[in-house]
PDB file of N, CA, C and O in Angstrom:
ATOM      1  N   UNK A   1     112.407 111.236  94.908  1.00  0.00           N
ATOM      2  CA  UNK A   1     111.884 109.905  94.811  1.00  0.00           C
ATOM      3  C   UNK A   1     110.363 109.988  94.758  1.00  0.00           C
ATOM      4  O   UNK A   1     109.678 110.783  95.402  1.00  0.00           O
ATOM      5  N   UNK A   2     109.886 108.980  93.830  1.00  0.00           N
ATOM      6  CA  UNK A   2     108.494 108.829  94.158  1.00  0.00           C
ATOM      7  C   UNK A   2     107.893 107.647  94.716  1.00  0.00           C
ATOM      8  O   UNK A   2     108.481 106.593  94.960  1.00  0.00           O
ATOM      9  N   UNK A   3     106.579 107.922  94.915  1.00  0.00           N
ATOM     10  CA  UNK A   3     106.009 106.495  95.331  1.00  0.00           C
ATOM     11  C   UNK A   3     104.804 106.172  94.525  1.00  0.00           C
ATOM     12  O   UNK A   3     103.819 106.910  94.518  1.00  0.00           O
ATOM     13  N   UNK A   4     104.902 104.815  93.689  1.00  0.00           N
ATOM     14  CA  UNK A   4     103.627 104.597  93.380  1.00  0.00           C
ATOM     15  C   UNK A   4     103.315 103.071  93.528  1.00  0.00           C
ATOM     16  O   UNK A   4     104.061 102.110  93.718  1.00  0.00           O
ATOM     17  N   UNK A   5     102.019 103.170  93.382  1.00  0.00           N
ATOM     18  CA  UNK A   5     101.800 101.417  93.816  1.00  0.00           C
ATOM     19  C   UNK A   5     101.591 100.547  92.428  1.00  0.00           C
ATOM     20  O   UNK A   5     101.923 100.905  91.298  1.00  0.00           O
ATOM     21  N   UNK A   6     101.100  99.595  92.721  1.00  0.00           N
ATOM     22  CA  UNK A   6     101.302  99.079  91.239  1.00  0.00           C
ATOM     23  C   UNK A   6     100.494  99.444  90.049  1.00  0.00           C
ATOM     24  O   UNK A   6     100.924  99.733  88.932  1.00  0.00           O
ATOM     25  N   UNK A   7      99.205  99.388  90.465  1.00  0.00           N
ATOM     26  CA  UNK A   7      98.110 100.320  89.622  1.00  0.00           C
ATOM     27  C   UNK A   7      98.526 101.521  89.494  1.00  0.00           C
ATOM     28  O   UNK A   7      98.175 101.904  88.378  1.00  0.00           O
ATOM     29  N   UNK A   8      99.135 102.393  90.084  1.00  0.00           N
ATOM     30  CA  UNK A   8      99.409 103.566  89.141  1.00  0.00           C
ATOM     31  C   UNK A   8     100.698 103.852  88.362  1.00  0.00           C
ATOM     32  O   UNK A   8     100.901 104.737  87.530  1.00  0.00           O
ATOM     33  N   UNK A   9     101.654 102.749  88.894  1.00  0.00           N
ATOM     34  CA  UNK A   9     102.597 102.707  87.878  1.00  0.00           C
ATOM     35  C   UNK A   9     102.028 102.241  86.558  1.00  0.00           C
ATOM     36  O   UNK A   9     102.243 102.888  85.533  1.00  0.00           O
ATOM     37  N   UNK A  10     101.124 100.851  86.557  1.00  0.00           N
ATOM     38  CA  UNK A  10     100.376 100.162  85.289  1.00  0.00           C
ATOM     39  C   UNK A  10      99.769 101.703  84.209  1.00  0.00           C
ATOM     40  O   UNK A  10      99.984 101.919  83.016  1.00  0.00           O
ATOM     41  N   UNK A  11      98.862 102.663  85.377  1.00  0.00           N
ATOM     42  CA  UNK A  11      98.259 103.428  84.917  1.00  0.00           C
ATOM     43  C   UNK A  11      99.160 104.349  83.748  1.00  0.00           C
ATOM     44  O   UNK A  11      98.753 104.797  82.676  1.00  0.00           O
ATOM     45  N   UNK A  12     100.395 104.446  84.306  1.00  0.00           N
ATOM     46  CA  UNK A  12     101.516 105.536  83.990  1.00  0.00           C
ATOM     47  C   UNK A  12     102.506 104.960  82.476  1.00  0.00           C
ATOM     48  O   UNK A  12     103.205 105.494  81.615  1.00  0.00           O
ATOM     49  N   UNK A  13     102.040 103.580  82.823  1.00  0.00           N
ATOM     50  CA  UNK A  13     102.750 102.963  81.577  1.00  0.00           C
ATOM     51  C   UNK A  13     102.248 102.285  80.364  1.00  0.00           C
ATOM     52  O   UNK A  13     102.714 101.480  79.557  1.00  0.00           O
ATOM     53  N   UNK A  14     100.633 103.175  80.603  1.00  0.00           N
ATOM     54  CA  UNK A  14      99.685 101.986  79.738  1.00  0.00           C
ATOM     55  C   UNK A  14      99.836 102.369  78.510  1.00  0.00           C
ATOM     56  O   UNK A  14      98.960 102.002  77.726  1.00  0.00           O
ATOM     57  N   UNK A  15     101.241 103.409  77.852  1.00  0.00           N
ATOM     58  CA  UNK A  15     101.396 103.736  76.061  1.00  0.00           C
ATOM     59  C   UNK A  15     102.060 102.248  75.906  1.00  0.00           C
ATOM     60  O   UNK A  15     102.255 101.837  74.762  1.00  0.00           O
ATOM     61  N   UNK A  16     102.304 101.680  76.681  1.00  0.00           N
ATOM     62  CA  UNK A  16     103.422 100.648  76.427  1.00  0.00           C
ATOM     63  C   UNK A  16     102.571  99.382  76.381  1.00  0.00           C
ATOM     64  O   UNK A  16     101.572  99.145  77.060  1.00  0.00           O
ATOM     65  N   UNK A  17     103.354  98.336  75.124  1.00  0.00           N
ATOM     66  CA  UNK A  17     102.644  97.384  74.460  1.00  0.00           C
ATOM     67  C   UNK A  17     102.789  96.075  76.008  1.00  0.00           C
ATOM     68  O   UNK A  17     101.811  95.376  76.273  1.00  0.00           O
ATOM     69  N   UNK A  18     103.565  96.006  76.500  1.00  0.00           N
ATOM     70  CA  UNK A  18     103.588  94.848  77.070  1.00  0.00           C
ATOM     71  C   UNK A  18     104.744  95.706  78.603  1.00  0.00           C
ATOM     72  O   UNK A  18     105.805  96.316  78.473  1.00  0.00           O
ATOM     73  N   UNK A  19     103.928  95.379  79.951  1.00  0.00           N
ATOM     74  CA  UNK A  19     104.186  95.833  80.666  1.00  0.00           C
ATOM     75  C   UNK A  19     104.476  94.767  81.947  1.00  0.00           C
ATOM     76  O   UNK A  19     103.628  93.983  82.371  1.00  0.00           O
ATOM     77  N   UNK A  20     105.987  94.915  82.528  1.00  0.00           N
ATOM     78  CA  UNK A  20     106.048  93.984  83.720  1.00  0.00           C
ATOM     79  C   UNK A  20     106.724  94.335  85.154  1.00  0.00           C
ATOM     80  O   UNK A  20     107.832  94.654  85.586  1.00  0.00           O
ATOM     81  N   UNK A  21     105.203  94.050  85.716  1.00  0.00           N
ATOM     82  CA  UNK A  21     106.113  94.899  86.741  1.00  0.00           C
ATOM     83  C   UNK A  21     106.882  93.405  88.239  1.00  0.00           C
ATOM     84  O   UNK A  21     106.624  92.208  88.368  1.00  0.00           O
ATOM     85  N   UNK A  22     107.670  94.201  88.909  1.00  0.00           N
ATOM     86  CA  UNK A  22     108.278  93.429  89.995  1.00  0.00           C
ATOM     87  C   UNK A  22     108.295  93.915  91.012  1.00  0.00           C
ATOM     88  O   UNK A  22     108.119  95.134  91.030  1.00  0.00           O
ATOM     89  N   UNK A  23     108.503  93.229  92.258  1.00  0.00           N
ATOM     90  CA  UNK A  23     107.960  94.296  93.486  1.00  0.00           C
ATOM     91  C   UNK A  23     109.860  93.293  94.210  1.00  0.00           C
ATOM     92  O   UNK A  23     110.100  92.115  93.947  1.00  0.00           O
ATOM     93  N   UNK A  24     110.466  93.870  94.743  1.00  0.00           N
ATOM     94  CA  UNK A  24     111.646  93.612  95.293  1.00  0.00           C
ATOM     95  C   UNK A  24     112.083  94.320  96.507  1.00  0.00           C
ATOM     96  O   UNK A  24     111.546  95.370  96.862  1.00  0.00           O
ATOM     97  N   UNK A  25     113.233  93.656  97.273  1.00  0.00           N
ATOM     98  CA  UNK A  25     113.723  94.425  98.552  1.00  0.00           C
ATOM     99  C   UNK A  25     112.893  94.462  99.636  1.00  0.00           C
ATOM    100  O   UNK A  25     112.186  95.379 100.053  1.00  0.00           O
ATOM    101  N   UNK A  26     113.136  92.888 100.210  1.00  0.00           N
ATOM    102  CA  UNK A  26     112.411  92.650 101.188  1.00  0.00           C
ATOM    103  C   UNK A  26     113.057  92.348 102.465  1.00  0.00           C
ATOM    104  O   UNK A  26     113.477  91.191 102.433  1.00  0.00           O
ATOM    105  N   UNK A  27     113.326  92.986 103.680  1.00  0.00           N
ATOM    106  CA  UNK A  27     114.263  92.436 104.962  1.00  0.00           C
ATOM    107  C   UNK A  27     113.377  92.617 106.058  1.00  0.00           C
ATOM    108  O   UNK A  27     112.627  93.558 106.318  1.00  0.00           O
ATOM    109  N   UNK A  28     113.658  91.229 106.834  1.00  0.00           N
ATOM    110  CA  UNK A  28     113.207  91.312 108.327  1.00  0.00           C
ATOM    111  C   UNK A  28     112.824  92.741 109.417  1.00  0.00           C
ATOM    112  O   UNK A  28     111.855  92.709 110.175  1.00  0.00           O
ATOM    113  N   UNK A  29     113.446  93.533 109.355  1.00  0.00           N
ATOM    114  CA  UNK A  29     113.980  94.816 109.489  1.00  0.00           C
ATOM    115  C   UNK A  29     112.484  95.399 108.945  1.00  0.00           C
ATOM    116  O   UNK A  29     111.914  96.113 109.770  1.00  0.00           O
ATOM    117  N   UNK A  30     112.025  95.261 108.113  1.00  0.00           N
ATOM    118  CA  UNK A  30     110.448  95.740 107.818  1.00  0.00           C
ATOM    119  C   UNK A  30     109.315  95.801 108.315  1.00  0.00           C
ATOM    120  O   UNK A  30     108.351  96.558 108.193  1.00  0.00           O
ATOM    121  N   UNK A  31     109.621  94.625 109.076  1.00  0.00           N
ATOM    122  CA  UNK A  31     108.385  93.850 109.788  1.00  0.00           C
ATOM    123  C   UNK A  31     108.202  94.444 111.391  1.00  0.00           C
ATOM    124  O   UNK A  31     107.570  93.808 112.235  1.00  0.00           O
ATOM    125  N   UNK A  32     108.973  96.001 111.723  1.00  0.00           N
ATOM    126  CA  UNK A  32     109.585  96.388 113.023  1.00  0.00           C
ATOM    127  C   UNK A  32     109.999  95.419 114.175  1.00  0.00           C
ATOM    128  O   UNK A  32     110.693  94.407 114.076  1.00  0.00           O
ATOM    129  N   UNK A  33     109.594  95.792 114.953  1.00  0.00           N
ATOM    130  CA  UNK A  33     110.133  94.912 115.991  1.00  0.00           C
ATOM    131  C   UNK A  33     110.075  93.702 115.862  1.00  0.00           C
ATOM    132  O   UNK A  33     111.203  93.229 115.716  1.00  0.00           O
ATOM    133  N   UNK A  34     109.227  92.914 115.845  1.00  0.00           N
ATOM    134  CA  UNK A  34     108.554  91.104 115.603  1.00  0.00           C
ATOM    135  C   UNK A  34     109.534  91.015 114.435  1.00  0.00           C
ATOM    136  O   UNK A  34     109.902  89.841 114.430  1.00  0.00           O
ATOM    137  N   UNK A  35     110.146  91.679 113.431  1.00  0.00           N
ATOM    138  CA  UNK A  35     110.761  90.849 112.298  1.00  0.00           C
ATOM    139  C   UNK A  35     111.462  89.896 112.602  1.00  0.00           C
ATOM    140  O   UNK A  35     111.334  88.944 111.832  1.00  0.00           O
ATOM    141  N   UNK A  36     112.353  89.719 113.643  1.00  0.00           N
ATOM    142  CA  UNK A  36     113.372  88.996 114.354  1.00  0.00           C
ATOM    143  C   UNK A  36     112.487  86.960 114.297  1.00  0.00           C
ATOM    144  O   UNK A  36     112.771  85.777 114.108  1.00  0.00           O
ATOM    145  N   UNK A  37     111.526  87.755 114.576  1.00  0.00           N
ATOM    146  CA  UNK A  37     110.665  85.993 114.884  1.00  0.00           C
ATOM    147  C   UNK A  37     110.163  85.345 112.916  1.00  0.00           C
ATOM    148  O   UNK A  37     109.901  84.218 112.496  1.00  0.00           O
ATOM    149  N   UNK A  38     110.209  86.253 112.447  1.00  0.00           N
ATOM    150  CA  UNK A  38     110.216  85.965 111.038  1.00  0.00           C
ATOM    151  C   UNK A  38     111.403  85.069 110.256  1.00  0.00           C
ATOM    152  O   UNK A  38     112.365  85.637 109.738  1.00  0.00           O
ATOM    153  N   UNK A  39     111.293  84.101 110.234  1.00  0.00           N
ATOM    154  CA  UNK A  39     112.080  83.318 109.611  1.00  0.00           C
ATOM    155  C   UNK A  39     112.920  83.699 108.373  1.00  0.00           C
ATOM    156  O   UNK A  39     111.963  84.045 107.681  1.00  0.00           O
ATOM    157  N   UNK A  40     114.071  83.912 107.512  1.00  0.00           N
ATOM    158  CA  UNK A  40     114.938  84.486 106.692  1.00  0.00           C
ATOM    159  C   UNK A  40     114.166  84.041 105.653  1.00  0.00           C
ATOM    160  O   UNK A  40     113.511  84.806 104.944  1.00  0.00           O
ATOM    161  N   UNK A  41     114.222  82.063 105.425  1.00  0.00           N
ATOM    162  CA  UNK A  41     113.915  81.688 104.431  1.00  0.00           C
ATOM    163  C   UNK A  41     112.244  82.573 103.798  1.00  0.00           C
ATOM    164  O   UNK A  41     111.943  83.216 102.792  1.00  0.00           O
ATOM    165  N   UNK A  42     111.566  82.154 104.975  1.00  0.00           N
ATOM    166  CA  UNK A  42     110.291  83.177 104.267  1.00  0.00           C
ATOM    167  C   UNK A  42     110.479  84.156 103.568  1.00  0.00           C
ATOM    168  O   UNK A  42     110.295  84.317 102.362  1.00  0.00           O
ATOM    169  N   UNK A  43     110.967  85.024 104.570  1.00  0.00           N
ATOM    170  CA  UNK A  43     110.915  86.488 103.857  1.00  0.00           C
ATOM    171  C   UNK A  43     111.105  86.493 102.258  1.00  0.00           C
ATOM    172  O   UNK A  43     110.529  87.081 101.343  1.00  0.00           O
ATOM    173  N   UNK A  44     112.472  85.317 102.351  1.00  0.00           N
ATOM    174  CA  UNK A  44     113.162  85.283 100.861  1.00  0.00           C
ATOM    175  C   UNK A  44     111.917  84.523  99.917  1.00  0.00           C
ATOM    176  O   UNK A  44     111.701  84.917  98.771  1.00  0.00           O
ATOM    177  N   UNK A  45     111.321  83.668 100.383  1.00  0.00           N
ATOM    178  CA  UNK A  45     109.779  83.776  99.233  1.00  0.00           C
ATOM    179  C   UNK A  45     109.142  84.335  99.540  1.00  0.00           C
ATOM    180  O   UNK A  45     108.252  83.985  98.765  1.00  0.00           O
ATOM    181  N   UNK A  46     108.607  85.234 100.254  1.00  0.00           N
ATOM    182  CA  UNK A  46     107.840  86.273 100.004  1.00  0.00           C
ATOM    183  C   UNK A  46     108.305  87.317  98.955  1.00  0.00           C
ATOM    184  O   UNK A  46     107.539  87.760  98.099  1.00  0.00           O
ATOM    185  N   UNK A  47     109.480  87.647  99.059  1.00  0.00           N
ATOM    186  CA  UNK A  47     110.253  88.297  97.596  1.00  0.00           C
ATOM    187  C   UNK A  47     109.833  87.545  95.898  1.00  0.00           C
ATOM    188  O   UNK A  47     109.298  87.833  94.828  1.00  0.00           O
ATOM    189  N   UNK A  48     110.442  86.555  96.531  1.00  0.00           N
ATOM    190  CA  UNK A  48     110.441  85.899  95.226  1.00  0.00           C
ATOM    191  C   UNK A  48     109.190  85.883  94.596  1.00  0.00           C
ATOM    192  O   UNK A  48     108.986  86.002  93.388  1.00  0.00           O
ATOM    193  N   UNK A  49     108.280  85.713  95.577  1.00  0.00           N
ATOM    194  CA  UNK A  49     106.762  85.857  95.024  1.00  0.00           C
ATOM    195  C   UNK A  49     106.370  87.476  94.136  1.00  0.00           C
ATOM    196  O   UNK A  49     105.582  87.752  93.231  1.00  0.00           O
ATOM    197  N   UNK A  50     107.259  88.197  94.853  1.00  0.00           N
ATOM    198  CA  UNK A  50     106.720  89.538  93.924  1.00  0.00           C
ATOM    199  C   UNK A  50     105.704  90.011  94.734  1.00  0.00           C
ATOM    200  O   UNK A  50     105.319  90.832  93.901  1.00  0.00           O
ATOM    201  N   UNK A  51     105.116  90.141  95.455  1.00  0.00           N
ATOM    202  CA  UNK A  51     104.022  90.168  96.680  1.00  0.00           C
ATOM    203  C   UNK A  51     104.436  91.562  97.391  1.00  0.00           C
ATOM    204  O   UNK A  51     103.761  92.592  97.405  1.00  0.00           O
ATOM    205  N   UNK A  52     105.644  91.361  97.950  1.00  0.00           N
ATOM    206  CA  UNK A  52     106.085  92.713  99.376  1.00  0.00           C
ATOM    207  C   UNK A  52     107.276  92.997  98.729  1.00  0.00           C
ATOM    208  O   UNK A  52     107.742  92.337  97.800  1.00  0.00           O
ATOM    209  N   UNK A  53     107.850  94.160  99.317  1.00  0.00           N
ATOM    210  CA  UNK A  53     109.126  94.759  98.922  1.00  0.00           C
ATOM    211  C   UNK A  53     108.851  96.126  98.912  1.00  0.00           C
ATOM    212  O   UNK A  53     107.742  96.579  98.626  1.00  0.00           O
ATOM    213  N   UNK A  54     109.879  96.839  99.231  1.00  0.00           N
ATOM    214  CA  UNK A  54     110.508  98.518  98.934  1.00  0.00           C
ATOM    215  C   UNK A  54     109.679  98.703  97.571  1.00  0.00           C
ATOM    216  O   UNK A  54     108.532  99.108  97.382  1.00  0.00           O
ATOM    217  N   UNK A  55     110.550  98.315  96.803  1.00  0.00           N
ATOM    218  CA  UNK A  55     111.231  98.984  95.072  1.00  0.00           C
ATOM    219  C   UNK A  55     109.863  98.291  94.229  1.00  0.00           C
ATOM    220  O   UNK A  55     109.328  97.342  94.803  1.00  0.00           O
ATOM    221  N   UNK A  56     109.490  98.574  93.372  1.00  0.00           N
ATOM    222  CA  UNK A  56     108.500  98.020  92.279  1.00  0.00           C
ATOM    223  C   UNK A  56     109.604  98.541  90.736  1.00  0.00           C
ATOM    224  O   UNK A  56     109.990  99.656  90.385  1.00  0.00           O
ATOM    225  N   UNK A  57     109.821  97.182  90.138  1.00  0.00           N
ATOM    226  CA  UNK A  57     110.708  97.779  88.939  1.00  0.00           C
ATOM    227  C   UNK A  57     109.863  96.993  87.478  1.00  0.00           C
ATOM    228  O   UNK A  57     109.447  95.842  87.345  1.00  0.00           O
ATOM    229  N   UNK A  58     109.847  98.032  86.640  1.00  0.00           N
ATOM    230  CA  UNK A  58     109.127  97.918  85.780  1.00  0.00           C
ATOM    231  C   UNK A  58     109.979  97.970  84.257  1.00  0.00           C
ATOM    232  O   UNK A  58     110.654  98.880  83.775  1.00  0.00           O
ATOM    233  N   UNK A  59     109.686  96.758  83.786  1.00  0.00           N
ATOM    234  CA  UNK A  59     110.292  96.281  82.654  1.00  0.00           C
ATOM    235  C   UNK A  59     109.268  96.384  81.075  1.00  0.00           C
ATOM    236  O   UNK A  59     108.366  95.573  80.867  1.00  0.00           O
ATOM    237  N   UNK A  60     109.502  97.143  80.410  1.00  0.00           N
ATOM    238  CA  UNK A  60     108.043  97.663  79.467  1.00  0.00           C
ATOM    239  C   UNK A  60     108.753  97.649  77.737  1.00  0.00           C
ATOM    240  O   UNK A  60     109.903  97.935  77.406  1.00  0.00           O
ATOM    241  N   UNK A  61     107.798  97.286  77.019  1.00  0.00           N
ATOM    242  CA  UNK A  61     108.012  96.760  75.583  1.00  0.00           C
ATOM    243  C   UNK A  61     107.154  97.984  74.600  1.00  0.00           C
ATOM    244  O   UNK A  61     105.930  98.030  74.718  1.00  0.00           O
ATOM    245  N   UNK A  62     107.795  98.867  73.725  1.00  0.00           N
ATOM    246  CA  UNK A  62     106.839  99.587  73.412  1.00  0.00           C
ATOM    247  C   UNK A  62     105.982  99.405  72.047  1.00  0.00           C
ATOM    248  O   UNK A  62     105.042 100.161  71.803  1.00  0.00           O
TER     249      UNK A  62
END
């Protein structure tokens, strides 16, 4: 597995005409201990926003 952040995925994909990236996989459980006081609904827009998450998935047009 690797890890990259979003700028160096961008960096890694810049042959490509049109590039999109997504940031996903976000749980309470992240936030260590205190996640519990974190409300569900949030978390779930904080996802949706594309903002926090595990996974960054990248959708690219060449």
């Amino acid at each position: 597995m690797r890890l990259y952040s979003r700028r160096s995925l961008r960096r890694l994909l810049r042959s490509f005409r049109e590039v999109r990236i997504e940031c996903r996989h976000l749980d309470r459980a992240h936030f260590g201990k205190l996640g519990w006081l974190i409300p569900s609904g949030l978390v779930s827009r904080l996802e949706r926003q594309e903002k926090l998450g595990w996974y960054l998935i990248a959708k690219c047009t060449k």
